[in-house]
LUMLUMDO-307690 format. One line per 2 residues: their letters; for each residue x, y, z of N, C-alpha, C, O, CB. Coordinates in Angstrom, 3 decimals. Glycine has a CB too. Layout:
# LUMLUMDO-307690
A) X Y Z X Y Z X Y Z X Y Z X Y Z; ...
END
This chain:
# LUMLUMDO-307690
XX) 139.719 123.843 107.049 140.525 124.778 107.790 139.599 125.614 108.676 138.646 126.230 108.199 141.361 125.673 106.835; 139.883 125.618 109.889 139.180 126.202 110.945 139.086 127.556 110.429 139.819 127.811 109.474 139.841 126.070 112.347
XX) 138.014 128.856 111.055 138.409 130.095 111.323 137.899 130.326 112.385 136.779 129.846 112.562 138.179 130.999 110.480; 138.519 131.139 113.479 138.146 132.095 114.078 137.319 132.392 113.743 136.334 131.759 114.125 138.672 132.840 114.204
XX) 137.146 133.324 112.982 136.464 134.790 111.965 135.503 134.184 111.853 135.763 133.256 111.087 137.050 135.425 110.385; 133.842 134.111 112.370 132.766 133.567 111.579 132.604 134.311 110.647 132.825 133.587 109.676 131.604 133.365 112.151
XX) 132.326 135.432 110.231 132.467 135.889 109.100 133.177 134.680 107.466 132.666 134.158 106.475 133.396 137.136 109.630; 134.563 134.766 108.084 135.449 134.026 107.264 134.799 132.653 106.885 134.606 132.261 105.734 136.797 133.842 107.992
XX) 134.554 132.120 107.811 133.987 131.143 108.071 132.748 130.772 106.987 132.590 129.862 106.174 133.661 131.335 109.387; 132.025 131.834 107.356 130.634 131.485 105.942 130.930 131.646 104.985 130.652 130.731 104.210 129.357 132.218 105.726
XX) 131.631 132.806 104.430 132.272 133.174 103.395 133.203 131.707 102.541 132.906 131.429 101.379 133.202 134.419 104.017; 134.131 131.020 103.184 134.399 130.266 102.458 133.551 128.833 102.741 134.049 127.741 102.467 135.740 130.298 102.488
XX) 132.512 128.946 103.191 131.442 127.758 103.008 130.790 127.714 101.615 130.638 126.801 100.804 130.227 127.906 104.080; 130.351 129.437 101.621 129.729 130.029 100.546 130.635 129.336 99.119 130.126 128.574 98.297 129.814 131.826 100.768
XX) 131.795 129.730 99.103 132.753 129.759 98.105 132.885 128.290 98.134 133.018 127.956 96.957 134.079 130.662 98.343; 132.906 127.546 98.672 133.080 125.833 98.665 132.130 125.521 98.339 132.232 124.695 97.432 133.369 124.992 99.818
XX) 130.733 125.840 98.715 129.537 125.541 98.006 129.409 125.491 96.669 129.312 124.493 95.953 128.715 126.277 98.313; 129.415 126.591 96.386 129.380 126.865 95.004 130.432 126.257 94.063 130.143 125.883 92.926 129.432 128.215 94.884
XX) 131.832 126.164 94.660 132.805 125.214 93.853 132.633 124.076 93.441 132.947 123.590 92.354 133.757 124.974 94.358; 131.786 123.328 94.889 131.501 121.979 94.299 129.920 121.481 94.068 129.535 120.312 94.075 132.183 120.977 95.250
XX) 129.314 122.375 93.912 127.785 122.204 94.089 127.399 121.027 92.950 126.747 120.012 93.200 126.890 123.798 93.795; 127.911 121.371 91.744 127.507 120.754 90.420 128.374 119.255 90.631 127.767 118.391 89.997 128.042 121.833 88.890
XX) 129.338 118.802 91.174 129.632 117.371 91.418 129.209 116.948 93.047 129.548 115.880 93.557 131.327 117.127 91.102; 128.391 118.022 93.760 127.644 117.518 95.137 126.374 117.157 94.184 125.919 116.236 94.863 127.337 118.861 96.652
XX) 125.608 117.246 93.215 124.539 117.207 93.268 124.457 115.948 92.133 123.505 115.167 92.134 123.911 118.576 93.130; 125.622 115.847 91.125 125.831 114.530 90.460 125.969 113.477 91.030 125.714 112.404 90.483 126.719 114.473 89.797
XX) 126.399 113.587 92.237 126.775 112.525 93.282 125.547 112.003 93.904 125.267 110.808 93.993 127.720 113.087 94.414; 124.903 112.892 94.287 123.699 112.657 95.020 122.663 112.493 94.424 121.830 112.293 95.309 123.423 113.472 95.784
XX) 122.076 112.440 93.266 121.468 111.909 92.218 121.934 110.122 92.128 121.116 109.256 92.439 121.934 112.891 90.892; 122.812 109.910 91.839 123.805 108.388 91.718 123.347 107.324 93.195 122.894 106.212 93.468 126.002 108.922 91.872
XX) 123.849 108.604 93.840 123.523 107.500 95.263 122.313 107.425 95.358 122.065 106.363 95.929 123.991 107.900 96.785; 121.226 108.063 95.072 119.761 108.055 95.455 119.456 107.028 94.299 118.634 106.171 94.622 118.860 109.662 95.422
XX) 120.013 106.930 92.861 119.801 105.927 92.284 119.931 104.747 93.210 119.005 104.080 93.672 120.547 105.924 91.233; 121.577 104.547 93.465 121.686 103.180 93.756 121.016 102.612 95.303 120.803 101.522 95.834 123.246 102.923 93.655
XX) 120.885 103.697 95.555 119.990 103.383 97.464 118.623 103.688 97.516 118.150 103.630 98.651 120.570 104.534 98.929; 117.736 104.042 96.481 116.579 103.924 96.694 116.054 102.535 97.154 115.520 102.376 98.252 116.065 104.361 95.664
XX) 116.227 101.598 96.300 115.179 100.494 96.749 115.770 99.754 97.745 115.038 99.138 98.520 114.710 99.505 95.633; 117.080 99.699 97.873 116.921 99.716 99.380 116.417 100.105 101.229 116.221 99.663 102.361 117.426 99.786 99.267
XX) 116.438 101.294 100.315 115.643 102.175 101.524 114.288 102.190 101.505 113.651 102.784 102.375 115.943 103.632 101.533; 113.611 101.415 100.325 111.998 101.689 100.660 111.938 99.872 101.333 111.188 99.608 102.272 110.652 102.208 98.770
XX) 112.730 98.909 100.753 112.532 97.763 101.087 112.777 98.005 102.743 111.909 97.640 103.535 113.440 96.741 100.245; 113.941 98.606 103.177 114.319 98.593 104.558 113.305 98.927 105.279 112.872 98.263 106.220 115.356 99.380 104.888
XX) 112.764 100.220 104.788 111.512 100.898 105.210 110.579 100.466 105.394 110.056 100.873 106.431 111.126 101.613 104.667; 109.702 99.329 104.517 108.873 98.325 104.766 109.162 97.628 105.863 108.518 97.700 106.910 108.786 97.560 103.809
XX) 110.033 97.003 105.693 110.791 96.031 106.437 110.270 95.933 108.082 109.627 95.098 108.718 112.394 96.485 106.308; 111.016 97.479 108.464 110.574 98.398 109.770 108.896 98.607 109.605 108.307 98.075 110.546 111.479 100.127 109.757
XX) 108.328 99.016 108.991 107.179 98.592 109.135 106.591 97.416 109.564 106.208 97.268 110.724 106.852 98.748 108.342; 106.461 96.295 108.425 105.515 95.496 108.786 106.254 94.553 110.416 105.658 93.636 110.980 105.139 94.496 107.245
XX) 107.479 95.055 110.807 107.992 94.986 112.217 107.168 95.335 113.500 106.702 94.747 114.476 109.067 95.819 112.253; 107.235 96.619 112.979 106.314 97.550 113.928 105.221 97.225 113.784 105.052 96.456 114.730 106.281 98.936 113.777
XX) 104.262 97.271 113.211 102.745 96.952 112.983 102.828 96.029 113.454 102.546 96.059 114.652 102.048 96.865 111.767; 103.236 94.692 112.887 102.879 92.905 112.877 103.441 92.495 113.490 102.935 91.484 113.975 103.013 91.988 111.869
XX) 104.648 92.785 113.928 105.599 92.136 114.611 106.485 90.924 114.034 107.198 90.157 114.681 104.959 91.750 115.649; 106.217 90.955 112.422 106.898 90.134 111.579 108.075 89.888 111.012 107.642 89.187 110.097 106.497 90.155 110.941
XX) 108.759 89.904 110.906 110.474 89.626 110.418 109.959 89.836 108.875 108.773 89.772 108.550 111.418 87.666 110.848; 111.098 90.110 107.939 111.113 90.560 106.502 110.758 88.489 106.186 109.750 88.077 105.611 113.130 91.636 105.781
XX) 111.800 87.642 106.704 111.243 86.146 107.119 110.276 85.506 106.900 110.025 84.647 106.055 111.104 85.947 108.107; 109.567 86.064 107.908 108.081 85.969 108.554 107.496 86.028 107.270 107.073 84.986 106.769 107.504 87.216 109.699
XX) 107.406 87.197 106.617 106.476 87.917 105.846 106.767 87.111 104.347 105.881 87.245 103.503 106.781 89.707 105.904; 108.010 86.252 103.969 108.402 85.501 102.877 107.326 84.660 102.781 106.325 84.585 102.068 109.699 84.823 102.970
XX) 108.010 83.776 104.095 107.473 82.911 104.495 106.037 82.477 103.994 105.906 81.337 103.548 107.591 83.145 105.581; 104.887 83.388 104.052 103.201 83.622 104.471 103.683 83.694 102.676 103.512 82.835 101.811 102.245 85.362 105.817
XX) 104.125 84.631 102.603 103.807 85.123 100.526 104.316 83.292 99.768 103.881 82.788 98.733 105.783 87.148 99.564; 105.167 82.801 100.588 105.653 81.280 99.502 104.336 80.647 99.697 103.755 80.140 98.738 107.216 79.979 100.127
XX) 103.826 80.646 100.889 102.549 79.680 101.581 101.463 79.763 100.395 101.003 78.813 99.761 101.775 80.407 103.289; 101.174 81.095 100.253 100.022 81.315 99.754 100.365 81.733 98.257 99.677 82.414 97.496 99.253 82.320 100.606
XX) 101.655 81.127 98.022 102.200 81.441 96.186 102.004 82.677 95.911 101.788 82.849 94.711 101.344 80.653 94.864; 101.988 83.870 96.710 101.553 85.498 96.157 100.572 85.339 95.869 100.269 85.725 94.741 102.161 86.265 95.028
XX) 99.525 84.685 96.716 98.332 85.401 96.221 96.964 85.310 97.216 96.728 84.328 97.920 98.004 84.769 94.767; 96.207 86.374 97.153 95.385 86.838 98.426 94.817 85.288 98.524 94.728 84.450 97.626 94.049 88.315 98.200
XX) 94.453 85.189 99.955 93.801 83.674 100.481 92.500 83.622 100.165 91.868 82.624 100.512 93.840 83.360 102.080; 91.947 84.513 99.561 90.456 84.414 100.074 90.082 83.987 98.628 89.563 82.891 98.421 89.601 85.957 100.797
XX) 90.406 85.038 97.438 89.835 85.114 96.360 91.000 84.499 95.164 90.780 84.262 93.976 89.321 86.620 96.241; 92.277 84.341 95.928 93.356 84.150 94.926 93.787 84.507 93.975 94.229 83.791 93.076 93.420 83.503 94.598
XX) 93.723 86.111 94.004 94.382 86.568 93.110 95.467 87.396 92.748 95.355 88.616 92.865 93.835 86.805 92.767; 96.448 86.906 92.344 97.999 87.448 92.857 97.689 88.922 93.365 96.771 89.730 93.223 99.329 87.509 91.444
XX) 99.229 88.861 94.199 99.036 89.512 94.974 100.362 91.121 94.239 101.245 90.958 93.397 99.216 88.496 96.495; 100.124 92.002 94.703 101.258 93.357 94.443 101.668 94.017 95.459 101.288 94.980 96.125 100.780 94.503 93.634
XX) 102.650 93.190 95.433 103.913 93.721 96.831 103.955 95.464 97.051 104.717 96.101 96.324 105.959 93.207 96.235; 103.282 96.049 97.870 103.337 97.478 97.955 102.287 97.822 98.292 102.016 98.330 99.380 103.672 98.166 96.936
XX) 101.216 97.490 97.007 100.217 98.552 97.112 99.172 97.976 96.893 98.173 98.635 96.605 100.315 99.659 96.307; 99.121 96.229 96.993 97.783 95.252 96.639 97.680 94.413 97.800 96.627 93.813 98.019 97.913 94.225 95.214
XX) 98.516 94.329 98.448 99.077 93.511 99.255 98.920 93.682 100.614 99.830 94.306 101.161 100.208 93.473 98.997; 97.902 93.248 101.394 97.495 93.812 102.694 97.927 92.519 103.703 97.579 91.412 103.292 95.719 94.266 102.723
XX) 98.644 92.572 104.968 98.533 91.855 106.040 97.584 91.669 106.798 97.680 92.220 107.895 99.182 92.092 106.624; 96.696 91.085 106.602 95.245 90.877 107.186 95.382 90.189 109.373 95.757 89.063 109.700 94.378 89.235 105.738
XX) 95.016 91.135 110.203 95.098 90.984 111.670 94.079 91.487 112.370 93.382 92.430 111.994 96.187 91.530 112.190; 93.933 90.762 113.610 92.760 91.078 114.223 93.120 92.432 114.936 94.206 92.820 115.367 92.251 89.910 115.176
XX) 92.147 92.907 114.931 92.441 94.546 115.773 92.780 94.264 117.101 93.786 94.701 117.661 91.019 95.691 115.906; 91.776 93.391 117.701 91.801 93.449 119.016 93.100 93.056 119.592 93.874 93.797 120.198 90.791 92.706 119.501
XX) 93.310 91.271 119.220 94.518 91.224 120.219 95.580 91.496 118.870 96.582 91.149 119.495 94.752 89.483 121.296; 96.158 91.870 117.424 96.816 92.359 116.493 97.130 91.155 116.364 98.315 91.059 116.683 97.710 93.407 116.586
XX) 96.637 89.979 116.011 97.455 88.709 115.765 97.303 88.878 114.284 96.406 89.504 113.717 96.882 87.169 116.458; 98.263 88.260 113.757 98.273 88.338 111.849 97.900 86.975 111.432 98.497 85.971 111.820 100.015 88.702 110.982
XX) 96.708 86.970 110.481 95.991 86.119 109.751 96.802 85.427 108.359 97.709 84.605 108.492 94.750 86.936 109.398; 96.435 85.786 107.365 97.237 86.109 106.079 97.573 87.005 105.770 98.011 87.801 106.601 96.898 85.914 105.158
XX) 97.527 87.324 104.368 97.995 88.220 103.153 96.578 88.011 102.495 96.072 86.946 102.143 99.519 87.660 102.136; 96.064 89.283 102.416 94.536 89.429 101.028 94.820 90.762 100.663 95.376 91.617 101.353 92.467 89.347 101.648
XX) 94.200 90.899 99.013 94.230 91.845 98.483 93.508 92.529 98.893 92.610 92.101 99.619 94.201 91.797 97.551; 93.649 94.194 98.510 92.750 95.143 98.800 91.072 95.497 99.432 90.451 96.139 100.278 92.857 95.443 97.881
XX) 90.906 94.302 98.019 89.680 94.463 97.868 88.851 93.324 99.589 88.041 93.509 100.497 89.370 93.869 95.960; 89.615 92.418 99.170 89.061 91.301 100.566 89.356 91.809 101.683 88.653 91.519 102.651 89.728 89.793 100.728
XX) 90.567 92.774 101.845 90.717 93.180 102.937 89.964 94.063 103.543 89.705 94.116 104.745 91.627 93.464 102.974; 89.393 95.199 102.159 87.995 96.204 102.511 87.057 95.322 102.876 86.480 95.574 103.934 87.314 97.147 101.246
XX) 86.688 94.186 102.189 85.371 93.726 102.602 85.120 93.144 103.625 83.966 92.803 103.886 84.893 93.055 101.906; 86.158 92.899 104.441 86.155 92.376 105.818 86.059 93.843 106.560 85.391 93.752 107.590 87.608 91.362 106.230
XX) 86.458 94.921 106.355 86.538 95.733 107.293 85.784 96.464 107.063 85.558 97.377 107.857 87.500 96.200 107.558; 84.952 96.314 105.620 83.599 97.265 106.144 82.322 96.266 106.592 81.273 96.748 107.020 82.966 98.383 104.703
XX) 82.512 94.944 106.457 81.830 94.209 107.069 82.161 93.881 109.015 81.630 92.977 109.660 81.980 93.076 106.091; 82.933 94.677 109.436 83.395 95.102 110.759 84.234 93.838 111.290 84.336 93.598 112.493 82.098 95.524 111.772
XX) 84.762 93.134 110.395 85.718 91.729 111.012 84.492 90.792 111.448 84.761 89.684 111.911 86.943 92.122 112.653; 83.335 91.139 111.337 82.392 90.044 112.269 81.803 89.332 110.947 81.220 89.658 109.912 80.945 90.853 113.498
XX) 82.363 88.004 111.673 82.528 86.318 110.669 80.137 86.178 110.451 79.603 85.747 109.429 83.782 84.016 112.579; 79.584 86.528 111.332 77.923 86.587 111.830 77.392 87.893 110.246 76.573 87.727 109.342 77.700 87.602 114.215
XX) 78.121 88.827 110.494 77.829 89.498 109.149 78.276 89.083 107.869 77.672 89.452 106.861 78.247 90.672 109.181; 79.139 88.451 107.818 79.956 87.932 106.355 78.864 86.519 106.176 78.400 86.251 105.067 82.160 87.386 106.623
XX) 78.649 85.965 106.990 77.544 84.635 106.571 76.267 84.847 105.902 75.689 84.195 105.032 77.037 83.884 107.822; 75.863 86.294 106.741 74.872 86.764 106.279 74.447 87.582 105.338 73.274 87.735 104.999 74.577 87.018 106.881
XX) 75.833 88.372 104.695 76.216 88.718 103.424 76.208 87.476 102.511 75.360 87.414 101.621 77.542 89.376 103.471; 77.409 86.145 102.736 77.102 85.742 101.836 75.382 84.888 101.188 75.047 84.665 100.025 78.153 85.190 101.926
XX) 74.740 84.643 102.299 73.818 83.787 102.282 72.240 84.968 101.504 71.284 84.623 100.811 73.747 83.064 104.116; 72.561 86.091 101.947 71.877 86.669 100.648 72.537 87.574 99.538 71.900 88.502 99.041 70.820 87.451 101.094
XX) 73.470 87.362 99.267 73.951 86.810 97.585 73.117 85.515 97.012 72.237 85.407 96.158 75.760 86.219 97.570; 73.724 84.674 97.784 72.732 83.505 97.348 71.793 82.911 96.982 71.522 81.939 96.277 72.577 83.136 97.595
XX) 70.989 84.152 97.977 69.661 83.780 98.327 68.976 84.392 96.484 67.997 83.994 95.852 69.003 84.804 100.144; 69.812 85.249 96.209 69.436 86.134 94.738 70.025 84.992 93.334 69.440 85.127 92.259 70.607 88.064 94.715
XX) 70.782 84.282 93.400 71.431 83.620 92.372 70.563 82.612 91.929 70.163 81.607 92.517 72.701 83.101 92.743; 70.233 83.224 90.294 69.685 82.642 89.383 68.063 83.433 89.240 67.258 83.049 88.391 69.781 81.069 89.746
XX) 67.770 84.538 90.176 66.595 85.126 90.077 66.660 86.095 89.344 67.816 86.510 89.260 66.086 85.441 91.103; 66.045 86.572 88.850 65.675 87.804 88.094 65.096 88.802 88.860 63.866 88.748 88.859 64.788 87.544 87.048
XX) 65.742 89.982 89.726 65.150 90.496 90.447 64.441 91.714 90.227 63.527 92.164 90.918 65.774 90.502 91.183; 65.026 92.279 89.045 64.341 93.388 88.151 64.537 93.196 86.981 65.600 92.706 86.603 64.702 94.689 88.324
XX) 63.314 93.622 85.924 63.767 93.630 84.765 64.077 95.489 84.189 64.119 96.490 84.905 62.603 92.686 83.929; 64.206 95.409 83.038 64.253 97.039 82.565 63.144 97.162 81.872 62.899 96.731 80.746 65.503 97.575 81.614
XX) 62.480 97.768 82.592 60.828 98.160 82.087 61.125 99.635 80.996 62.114 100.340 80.792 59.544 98.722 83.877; 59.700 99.625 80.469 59.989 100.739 79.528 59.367 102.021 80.438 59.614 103.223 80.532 59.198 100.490 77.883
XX) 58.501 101.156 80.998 57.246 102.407 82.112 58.058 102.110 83.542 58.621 101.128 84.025 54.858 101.705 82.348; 57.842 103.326 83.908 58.635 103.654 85.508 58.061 103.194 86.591 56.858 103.404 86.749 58.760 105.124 85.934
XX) 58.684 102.591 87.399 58.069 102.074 88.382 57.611 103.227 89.418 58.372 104.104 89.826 58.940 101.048 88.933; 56.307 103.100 89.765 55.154 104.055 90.598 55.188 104.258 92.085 54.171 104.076 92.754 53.751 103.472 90.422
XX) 55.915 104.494 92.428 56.078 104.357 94.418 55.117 105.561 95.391 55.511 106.662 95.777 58.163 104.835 94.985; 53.861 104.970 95.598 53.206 106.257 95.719 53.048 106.041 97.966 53.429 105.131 98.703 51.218 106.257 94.373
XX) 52.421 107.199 98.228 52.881 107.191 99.615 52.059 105.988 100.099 52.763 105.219 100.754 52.617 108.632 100.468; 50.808 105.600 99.980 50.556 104.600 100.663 51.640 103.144 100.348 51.936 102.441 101.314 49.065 104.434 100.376
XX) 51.994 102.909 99.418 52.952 102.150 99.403 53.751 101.998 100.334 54.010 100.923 100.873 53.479 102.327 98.623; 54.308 103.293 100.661 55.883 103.120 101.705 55.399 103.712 102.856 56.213 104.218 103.628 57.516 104.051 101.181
XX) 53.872 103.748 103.182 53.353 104.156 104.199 53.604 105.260 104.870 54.043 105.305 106.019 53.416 103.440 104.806; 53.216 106.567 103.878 53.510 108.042 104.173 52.446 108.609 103.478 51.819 107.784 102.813 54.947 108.637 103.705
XX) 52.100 109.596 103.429 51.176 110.611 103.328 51.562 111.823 102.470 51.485 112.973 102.904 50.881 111.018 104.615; 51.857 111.608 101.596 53.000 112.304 100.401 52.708 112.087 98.773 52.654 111.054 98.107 54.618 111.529 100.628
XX) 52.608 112.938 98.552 52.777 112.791 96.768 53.291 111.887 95.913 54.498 111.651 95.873 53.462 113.646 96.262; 52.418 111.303 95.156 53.555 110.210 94.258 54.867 110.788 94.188 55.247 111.959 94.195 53.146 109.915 92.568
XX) 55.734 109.203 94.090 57.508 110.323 93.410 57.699 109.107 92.280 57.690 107.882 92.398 59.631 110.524 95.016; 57.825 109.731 91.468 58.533 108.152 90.247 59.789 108.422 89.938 60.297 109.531 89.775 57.780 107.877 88.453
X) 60.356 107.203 89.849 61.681 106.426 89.716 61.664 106.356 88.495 62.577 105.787 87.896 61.894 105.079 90.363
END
C-alpha cells in the first residue's frame, strides 16, 4: 500500500520488517542452501570463460582427456583449488590442466622450455652421487677460499 506520508511510509517498512524478519531470514538461509553450488559452479564457469575463453564443455572435455589428472606428473587433479589451466601468457592459448605444484614450477622457471632442460639435466647430473655427507666437524670456509679478505666463518 502506497503512502504519501514518507514518514508513514518507513514506519510501516519498519513494522513489516520486523513482522516478517524471522521467516525472511529462514527463507534465505534455505535458498542459499539450495543455490550455493550453483552459483560457485556458474561462477567458475564465467571465469574460466573470461580468462581461457573455454566453455564449461571445453574444460570437461581436457579433464576426460587427461582422466583428472595433472599432465605432467599425473596426479589427480582437485577441481577448485589443485587444479590449474595451464596457458601461454603471451598469445593466452590454453595448454592443459596441471596441478599446483607443476604449474608453480613452470612459472617460476619463467615458461622458458631452455631453463626447464637445464633444471632437469642438473638433477640428473646429481643422481646416484653423494654430494654431502653429515660430518661430525664443520665444514671451514675461510676467506681465501671464496676469495675475500675476511675472517674465517664456519658452517
Amino acid at each position: 500500500m502506497p503512502y504519501k506520508d514518507k514518514e508513514k511510509a518507513k514506519e510501516a517498512n519498519r513494522n513489516s520488517y520486523h513482522k516478517y524478519r524471522d521467516d525472511r531470514l529462514v527463507y534465505s538461509k534455505e535458498y542459499y542452501k539450495r543455490t550455493a553450488n550453483e552459483k560457485k559452479l556458474k561462477s567458475r564457469a564465467q571465469h574460466i570463460k573470461k580468462s581461457y575463453g573455454l566453455t564449461v564443455e571445453d574444460f570437461n572435455r581436457m579433464w576426460d582427456e587427461q582422466n583428472g589428472r595433472c599432465f605432467i606428473c599425473s596426479e589427480p587433479l582437485v577441481l577448485g583449488i589443485g587444479c590449474h589451466i595451464d596457458h601461454d601468457h603471451e598469445s593466452n592459448t590454453v595448454r592443459k590442466l596441471l596441478c599446483k605444484g607443476c604449474n608453480n614450477g613452470i612459472g617460476f622457471l619463467k615458461e622458458n622450455s631452455e631453463l626447464l632442460r637445464k633444471a632437469a639435466d642438473y638433477l640428473d647430473s646429481f643422481k646416484g652421487k653423494i654430494v654431502s655427507s653429515r660430518r661430525a666437524d664443520p665444514i671451514v670456509i675461510t676467506k681465501e677460499s671464496l676469495g675475500v679478505s675476511h675472517e674465517q666463518k664456519r658452517i
